[in-house]
VMD Tcl script that draws the C-alpha trace (Angstrom):
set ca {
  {0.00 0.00 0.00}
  {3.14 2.56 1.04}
  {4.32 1.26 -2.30}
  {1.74 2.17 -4.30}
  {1.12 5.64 -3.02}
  {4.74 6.49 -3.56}
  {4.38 5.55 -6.66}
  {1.41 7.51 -7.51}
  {2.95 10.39 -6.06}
  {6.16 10.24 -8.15}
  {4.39 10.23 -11.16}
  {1.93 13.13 -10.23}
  {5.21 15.20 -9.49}
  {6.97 14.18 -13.02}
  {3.69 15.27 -14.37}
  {3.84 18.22 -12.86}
  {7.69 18.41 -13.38}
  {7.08 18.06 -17.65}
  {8.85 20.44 -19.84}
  {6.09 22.69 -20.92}
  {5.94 25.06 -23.98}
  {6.95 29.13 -22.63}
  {3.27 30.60 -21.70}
  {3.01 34.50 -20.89}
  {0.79 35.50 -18.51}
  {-0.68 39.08 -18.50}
  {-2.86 41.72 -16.35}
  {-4.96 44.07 -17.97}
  {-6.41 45.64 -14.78}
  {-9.68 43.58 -14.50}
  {-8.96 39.91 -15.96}
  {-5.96 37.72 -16.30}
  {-5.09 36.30 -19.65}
  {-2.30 33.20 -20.24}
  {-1.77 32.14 -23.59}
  {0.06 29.00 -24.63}
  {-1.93 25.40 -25.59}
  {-4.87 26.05 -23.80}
  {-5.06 29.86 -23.32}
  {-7.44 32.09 -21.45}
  {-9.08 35.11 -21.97}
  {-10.98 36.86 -19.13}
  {-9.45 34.79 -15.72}
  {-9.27 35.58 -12.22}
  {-6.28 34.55 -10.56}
  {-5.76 33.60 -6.66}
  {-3.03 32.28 -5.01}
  {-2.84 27.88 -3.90}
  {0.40 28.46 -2.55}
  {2.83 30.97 -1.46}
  {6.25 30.13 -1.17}
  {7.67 33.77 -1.55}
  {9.55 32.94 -4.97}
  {7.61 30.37 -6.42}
  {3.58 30.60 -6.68}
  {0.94 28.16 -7.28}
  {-2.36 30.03 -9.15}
  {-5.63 29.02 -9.95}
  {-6.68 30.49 -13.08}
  {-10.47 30.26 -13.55}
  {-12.76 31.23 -16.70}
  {-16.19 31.74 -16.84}
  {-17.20 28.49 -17.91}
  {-14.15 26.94 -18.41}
  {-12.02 24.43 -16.30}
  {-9.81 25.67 -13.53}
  {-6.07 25.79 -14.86}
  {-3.22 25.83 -12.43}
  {0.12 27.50 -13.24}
  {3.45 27.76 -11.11}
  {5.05 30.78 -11.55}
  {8.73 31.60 -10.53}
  {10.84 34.71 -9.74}
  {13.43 33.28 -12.04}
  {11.65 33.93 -15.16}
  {10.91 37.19 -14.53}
  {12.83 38.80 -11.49}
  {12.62 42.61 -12.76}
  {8.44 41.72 -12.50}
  {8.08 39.18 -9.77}
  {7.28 42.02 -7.34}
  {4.59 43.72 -9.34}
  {3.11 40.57 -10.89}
  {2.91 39.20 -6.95}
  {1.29 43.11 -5.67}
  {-1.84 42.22 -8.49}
  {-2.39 39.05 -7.69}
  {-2.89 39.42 -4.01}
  {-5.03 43.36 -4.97}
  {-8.16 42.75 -6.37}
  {-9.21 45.96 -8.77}
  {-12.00 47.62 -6.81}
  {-15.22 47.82 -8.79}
  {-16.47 51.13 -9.99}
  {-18.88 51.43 -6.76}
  {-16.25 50.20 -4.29}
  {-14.12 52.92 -5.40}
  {-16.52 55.60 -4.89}
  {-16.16 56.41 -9.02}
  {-18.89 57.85 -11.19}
  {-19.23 55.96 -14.39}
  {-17.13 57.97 -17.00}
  {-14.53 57.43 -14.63}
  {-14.47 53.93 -14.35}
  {-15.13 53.24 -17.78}
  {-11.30 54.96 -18.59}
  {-9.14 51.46 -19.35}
  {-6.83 50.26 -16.77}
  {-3.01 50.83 -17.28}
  {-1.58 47.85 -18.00}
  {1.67 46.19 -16.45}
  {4.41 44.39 -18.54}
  {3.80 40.57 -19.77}
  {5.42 37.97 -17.44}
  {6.97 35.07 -18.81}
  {4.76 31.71 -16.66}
}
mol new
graphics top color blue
foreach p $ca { graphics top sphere $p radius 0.5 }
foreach p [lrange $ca 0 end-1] q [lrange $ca 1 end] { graphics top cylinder $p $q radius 0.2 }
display resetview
């Protein structure tokens, strides 16, 4: 029984471990978007794991199945900071933020593309 979970569990982690094709995840203000085999459009991202230079995030789409991506500082250490600060801040909505509607509807600024 020991056996067999071991083994199960070493083959979940060289899943995990595969050589993947490079994937760039971006932030436009509002939604999360990673392109690459299976690429989203409009996600929301929250952090599965912290481990202060390496992330696990659940990307979820509207109607779509939940994707999870580990991100590193390695692959982006000029960004890691800012891609880390909007993750963990969600954009406040229009009425959260006290914001007439003209306001609001001005687009976000958008931060630079991180490498995932």
């Amino acid at each position: 029984m020991v056996l067999g979970a071991f083994v199960l569990a070493s083959l979940a982690l060289a899943w995990a471990l595969r050589p993947q094709a490079a994937r760039v995840l971006r932030w436009d203000g509002a939604f999360w978007s990673l392109s690459g085999a299976k690429p989203l459009g409009m996600a929301e991202a929250s952090v599965a794991l912290d481990l202060q230079g390496t992330l696990l995030l659940r990307l979820q789409e509207a109607g779509r199945a939940t994707q999870w991506l580990w991100t590193d500082r390695a692959a982006a250490p000029e960004r890691w900071n800012a891609m880390r600060r909007a993750v963990y801040c969600r954009a406040p909505s229009p009425q959260d933020a006290g914001l007439a509607p003209a306001v609001a509807a001005a687009p976000p600024p958008r931060t630079p593309d991180l490498p995932a």
